[in-house]
C-alpha positions as CSV (number, residue, x, y, z in Angstrom):
1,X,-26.8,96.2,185.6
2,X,-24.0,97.9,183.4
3,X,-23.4,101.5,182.3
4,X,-22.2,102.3,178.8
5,X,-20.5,105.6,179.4
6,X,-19.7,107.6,176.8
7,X,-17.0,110.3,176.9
8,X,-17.0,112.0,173.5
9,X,-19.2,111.9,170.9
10,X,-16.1,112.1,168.4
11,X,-12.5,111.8,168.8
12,X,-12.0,115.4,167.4
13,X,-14.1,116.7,170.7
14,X,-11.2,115.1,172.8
15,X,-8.4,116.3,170.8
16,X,-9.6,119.7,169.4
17,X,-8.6,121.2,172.9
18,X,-5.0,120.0,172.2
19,X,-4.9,120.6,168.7
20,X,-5.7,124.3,168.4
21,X,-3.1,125.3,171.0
22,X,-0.2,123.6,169.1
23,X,-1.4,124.9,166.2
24,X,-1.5,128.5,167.1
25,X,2.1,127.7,168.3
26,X,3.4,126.4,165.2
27,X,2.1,129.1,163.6
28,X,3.6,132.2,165.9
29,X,6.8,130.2,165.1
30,X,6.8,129.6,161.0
31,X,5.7,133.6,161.4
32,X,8.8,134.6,163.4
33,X,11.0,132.6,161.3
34,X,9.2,133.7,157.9
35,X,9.8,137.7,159.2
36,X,13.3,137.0,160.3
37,X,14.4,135.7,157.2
38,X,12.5,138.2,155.4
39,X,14.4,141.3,157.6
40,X,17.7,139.2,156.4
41,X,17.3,139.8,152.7
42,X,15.9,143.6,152.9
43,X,19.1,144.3,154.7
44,X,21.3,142.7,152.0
């Protein structure tokens, strides 16, 4: 007798916990760095 066992139904249910995260980090990042430079040229 042999089970088939299946994890996920997709690979994007498997990677979507691991995606969103980094993405939310990249983004808080390209955001800091977009309002830093911004501040950079108002002071000028």
């Amino acid at each position: 007798m042999t089970y088939d066992v299946v994890l996920a139904h997709h690979p994007l249910v498997t990677a979507l916990p691991f995606v969103v995260p980094a993405c939310i980090v990249v983004g808080l990042i390209g955001a800091i760095i977009w309002r830093d430079r911004r501040e950079d040229r108002v002071d000028r």
